[in-house]
C-alpha positions in Angstrom: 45.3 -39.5 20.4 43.6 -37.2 17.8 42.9 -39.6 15.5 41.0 -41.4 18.1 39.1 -38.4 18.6 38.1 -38.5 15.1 37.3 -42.3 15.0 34.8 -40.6 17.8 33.3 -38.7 15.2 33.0 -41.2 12.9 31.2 -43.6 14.8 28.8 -40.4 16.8 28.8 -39.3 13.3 26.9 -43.1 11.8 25.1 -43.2 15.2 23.4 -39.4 14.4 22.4 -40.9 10.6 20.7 -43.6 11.9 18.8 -42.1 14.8 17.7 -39.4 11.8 16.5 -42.2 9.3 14.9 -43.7 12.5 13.0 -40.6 12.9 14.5 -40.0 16.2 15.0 -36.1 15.4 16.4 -34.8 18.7 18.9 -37.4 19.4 20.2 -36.8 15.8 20.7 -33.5 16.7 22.3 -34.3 20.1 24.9 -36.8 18.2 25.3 -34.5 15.1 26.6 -32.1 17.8 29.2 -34.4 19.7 30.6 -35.2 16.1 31.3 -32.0 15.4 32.9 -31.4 18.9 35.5 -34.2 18.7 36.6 -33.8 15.1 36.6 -30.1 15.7 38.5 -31.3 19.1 40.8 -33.7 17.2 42.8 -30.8 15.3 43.4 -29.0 17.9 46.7 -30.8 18.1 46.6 -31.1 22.3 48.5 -33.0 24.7 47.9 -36.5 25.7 46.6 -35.3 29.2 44.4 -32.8 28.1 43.2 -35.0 25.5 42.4 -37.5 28.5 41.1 -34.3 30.5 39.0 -33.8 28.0 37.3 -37.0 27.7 37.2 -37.8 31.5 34.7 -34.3 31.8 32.9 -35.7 28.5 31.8 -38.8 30.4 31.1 -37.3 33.4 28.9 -34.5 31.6 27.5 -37.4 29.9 26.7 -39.9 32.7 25.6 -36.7 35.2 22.8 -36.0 32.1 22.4 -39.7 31.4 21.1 -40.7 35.4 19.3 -37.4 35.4 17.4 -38.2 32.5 16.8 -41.8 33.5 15.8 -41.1 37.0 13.8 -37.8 36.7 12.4 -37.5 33.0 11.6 -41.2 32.0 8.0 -42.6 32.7 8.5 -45.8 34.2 7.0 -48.6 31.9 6.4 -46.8 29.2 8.2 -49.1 26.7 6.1 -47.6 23.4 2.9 -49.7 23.7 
């Protein structure tokens, strides 16, 4: 399970390089962060469960921040034209 945590990082890892040679600064920043946190995560050398724990609150954190920002910070039909 901790190596999946550090395919996570990998991929959040590629993800934050291309939003920064995008020019997309802030979400760079936010994906630079969640790469450290699961390969800093991924030798901590925890249970199965926790690791699952873990990863349940990630995506809840995530989708509670995701329909916030959606519904209460987006300007609808502003598709950058």
């Amino acid at each position: 399970m901790d190596r999946m945590y550090r395919v996570l990082g990998f991929w959040t890892g590629i993800f934050a390089v291309m939003f920064y040679l995008g020019d997309m600064y802030a979400m760079s920043l936010i994906f630079f962060g969640q790469t450290g946190f699961f390969v800093l995560l991924s030798y901590l050398k925890l249970s199965e469960r926790m690791y699952i724990y873990v990863f349940g609150a990630y995506l809840t954190i995530f989708f509670a921040g995701f329909t916030y920002w959606t519904t209460f910070m987006m300007t609808p039909g502003a598709g950058g034209h």
